[in-house]
VOBA-1610 file (N, C-alpha, C; in pm, whole numbers, padded with zeros to 5 digits, always signed):
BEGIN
Unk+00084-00117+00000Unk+00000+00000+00000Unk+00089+00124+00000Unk+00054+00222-00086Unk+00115+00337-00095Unk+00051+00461-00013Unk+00094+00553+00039Unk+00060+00633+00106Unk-00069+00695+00028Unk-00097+00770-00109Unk-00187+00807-00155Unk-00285+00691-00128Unk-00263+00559-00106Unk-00401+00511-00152Unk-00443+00494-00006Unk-00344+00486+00072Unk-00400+00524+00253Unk-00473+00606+00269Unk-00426+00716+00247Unk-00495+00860+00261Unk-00690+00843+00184Unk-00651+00782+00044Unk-00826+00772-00007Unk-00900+00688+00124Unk-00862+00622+00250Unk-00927+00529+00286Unk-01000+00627+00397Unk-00942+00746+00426Unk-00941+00783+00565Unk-01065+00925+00534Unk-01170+00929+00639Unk-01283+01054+00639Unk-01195+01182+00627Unk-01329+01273+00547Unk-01239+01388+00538Unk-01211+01445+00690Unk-01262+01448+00782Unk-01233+01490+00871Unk-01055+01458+00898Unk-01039+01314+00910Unk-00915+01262+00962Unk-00813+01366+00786Unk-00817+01366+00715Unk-00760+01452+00619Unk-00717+01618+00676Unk-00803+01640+00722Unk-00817+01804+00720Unk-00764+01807+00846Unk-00720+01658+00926Unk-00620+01665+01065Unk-00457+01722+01061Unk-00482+01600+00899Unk-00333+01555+00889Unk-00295+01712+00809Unk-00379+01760+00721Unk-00302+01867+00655Unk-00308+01960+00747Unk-00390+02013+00858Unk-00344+02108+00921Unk-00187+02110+01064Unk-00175+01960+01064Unk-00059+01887+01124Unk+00033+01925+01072Unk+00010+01906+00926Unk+00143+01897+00882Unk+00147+02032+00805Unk+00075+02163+00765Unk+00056+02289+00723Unk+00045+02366+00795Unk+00020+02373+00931Unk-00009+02472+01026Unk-00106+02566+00961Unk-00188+02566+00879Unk-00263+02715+00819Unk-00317+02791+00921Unk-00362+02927+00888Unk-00381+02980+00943Unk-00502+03015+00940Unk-00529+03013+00864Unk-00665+03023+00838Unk-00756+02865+00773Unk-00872+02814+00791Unk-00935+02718+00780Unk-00941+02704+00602Unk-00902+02622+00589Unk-00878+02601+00443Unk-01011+02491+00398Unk-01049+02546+00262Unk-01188+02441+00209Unk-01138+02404+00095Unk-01043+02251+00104Unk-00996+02211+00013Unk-01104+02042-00011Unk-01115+01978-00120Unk-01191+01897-00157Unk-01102+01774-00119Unk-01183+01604-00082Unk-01089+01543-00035Unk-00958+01500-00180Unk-00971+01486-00255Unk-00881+01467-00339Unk-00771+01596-00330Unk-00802+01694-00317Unk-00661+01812-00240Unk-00596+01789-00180Unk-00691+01733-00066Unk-00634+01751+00040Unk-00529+01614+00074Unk-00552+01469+00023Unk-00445+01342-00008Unk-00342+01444-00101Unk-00388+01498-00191Unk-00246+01550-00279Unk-00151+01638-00221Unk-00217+01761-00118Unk-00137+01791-00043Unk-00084+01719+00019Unk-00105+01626+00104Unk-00069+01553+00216Unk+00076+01467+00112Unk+00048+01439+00010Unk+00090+01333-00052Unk+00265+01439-00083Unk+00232+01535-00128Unk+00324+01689-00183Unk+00414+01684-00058Unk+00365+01697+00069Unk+00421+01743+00157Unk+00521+01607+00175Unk+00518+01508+00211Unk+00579+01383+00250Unk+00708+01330+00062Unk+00634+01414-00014Unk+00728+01426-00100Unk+00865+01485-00099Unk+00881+01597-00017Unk+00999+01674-00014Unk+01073+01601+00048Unk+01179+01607+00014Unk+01329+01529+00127Unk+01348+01642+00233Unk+01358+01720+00259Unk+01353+01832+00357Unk+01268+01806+00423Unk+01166+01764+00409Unk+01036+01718+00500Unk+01118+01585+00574Unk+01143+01522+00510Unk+01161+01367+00571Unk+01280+01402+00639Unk+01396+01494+00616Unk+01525+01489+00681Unk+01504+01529+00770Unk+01402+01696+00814Unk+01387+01764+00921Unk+01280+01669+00977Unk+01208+01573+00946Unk+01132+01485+01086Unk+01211+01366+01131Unk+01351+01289+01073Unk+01444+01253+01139Unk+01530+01307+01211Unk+01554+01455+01195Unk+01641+01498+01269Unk+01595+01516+01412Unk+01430+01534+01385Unk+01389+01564+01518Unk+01366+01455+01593Unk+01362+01311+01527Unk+01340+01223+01660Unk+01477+01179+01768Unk+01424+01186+01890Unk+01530+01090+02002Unk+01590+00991+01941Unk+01688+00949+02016Unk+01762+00837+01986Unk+01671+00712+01988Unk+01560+00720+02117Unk+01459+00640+02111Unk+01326+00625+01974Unk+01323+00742+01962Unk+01231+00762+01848Unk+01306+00690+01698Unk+01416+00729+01711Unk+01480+00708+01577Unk+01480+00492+01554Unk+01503+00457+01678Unk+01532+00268+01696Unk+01400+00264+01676Unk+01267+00323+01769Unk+01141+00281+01718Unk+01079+00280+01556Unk+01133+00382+01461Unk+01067+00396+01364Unk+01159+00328+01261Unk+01283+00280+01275Unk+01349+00178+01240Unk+01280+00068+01254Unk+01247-00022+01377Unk+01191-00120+01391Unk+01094-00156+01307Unk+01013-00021+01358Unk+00845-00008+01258Unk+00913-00035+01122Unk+00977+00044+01056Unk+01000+00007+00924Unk+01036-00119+00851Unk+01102-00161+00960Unk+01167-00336+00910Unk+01060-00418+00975Unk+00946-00387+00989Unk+00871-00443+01022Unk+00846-00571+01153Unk+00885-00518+01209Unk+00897-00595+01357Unk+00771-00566+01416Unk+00743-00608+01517Unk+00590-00633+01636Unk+00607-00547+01737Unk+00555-00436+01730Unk+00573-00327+01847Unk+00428-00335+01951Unk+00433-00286+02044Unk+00321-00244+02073Unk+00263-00072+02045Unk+00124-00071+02060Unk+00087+00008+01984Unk+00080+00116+02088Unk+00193+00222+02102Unk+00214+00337+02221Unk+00210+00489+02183Unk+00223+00592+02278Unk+00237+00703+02234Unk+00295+00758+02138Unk+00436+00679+02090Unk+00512+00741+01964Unk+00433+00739+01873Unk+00380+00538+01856Unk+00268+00534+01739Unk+00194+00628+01693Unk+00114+00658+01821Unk-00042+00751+01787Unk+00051+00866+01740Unk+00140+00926+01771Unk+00192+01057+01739Unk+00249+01022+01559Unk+00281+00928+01524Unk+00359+00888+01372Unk+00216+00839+01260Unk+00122+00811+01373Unk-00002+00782+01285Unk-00085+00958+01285Unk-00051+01036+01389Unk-00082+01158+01361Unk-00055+01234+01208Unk+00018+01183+01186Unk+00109+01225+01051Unk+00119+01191+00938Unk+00038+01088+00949Unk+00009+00998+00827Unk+00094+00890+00802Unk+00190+00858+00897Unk+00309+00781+00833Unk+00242+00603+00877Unk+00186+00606+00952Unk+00137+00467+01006Unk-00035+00473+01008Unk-00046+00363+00961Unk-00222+00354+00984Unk-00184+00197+01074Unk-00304+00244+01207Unk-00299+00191+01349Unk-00425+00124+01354Unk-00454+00005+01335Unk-00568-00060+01358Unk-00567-00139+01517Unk-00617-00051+01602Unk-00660-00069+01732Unk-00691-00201+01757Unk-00851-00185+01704Unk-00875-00317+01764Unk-00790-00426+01717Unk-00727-00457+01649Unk-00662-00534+01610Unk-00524-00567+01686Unk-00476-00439+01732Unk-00343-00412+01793Unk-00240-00458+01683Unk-00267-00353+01577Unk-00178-00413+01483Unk-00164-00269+01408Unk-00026-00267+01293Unk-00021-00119+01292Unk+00016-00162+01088Unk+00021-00095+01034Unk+00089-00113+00844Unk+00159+00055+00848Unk+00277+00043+00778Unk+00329+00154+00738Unk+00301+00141+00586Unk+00256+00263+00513Unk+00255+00228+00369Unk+00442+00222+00321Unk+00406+00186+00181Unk+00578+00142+00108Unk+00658+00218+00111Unk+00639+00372+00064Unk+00697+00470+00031Unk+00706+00536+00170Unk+00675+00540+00248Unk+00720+00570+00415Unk+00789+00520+00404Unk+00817+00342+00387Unk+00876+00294+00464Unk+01085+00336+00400Unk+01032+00300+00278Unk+01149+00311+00199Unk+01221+00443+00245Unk+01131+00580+00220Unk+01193+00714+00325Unk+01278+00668+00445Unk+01208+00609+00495Unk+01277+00647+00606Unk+01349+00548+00649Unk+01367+00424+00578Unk+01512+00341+00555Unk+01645+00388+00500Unk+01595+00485+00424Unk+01709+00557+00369Unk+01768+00651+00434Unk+01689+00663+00552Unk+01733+00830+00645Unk+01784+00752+00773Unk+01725+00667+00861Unk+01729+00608+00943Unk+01876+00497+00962Unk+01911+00468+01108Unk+02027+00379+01120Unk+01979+00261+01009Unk+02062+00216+00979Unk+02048+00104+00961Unk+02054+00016+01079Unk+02034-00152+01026Unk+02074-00198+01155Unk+02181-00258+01195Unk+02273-00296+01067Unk+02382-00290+01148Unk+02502-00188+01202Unk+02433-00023+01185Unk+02493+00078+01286Unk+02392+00013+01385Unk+02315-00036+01403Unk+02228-00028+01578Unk+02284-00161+01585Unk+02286-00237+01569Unk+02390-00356+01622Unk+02509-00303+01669Unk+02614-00230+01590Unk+02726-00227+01629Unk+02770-00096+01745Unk+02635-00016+01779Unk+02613+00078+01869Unk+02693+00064+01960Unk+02765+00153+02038Unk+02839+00143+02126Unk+02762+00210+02212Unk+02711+00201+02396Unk+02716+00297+02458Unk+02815+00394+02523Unk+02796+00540+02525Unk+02922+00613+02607Unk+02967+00494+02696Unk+03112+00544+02692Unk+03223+00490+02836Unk+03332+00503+02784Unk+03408+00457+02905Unk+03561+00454+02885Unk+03605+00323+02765Unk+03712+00297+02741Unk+03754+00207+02695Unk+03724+00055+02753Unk+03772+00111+02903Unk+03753-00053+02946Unk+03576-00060+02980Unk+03491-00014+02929Unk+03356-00022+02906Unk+03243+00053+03014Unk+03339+00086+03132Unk+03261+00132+03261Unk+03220+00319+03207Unk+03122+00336+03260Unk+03005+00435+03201Unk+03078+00566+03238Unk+03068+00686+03232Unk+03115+00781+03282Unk+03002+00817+03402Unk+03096+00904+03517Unk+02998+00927+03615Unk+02977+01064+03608
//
């Protein structure tokens, strides 16, 4: 599933979430739902978009949306609801189950550790491994 065809699934309401999420307008915009996926779709297009929302996640944020991407079994938590805020994850509750569309995912494999930098992660310390105090 590709992000545009996510977006056709979702009420206009949940649309006019994500573009004001991700547009800040200022004023209430009366865009039709097919706009408003194309905006949404425009915006997640830019690499500037995708670089400045990796730059902003934690170190924690960054291993979670890694995971999500390589598709591993998370539970469904606050980061989620905040990455499904955005359009990047559609979160099926009752289910406790989550889908990233393709083109997310691929984004942000390309921006994100890989995993074998998170395998080969070192935590701070000294040499002989003891932590700094």
């Amino acid at each position: 599933m590709m992000l545009c065809d996510y977006l056709r699934t979702l009420p206009p309401s949940h649309l006019y979430d994500l573009y004001e999420t991700l547009y800040l307008p200022q004023t209430k915009v009366t865009l039709s739902e097919a706009e408003l996926c194309e905006q949404i779709v425009t915006y997640w297009d830019d690499p500037a978009h995708w670089d400045r929302f990796v730059r902003a996640l934690s170190p924690f944020e960054r291993r979670a949306m890694t995971r999500l991407a390589l598709h591993e079994r998370c539970p469904i938590d606050a980061f989620m609801e905040e990455a499904a805020s955005l359009g990047l994850l559609i979160l099926y509750r009752e289910q406790n189950r989550y889908e990233m569309p393709d083109d997310v995912r691929v984004q942000l494999l390309a921006r994100l550790p890989s995993l074998g930098d998170l395998l080969g992660a070192h935590e701070p310390g000294d040499a002989d491994g003891t932590a700094p105090v």
